[in-house]
C-alpha positions in Angstrom: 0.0 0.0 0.0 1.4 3.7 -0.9 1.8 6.4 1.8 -0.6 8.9 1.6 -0.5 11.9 3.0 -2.3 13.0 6.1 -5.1 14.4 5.1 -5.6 11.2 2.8 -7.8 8.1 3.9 -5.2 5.1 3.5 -7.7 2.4 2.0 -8.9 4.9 -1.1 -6.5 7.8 -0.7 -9.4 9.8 -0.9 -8.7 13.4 0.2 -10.5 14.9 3.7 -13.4 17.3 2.5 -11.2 20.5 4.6 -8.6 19.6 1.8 -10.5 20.6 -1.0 -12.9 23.0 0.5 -11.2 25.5 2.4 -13.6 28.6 1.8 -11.7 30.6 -0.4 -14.1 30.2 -3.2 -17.2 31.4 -1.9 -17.9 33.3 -5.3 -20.0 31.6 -8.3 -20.1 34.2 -11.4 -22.6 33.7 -14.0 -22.3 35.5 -17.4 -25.2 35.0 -20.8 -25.6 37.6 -23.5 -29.9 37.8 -23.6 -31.8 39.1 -26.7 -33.1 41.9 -24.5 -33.2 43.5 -20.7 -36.7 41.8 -19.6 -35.4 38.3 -20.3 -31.9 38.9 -18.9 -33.7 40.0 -15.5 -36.2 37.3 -15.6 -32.7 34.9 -14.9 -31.8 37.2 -12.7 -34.5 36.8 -10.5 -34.6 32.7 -11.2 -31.2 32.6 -9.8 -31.4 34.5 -7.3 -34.3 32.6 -5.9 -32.2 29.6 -6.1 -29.6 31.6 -4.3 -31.8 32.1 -1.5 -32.9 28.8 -1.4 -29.0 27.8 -0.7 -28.2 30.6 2.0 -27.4 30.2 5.3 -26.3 34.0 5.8 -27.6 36.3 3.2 -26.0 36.0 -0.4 -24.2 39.2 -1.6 -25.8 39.2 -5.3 -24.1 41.6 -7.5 -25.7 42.2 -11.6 -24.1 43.5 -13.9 -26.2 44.5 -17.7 -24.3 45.9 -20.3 -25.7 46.7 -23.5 -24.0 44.8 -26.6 -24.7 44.2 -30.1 -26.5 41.3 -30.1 -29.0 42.4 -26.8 -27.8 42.4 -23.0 -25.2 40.7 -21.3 -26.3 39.8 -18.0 -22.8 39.3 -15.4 -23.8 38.2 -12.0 -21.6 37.4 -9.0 -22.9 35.2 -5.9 -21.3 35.6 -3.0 -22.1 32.9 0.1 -20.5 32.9 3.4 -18.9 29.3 2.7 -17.7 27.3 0.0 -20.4 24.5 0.5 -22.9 26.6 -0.6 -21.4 27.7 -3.5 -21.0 24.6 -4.7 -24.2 23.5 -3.7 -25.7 26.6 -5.6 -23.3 25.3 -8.7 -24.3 22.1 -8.6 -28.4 22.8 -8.3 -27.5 25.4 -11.8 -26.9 21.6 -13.7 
């Protein structure tokens, strides 16, 4: 059997959940050009609902629309007080 290293179980070497979430990722971004503003904040307001649905502490939600060629580009940035939620949030977006 190979060494692993502490924070590694020895039977699958499978790394301690602290390992790989440490909570310096507590931001998901989320960025989609829309055909116009009323469907870009439509989304907005889906994801955010979903947002809220995740939160343990309340979500810092931060849009962004900025007007291109082709209709609206909607840039939003979710920030949760821990990384689980972030991924959880992530994860409920597939």
């Amino acid at each position: 059997m190979s060494k692993c290293s502490a924070d590694e179980t020895p039977v699958c070497c499978c790394m301690d959940v602290g390992t790989i979430m440490d909570n310096t990722d507590c931001t998901a971004s989320y960025s989609r050009v829309f055909a116009n503003r009323a469907e870009a904040e439509e989304t907005l307001a889906q994801l955010s609902a979903k947002a809220r649905g995740v939160e343990s502490e309340p979500c810092k939600i931060t849009p962004t629309f900025t007007e291109v060629s082709d209709g609206v580009q909607l840039d939003i940035d979710f920030v949760f007080c821990c990384e689980a939620e972030t991924l959880i949030f992530q994860l409920g977006l597939r």
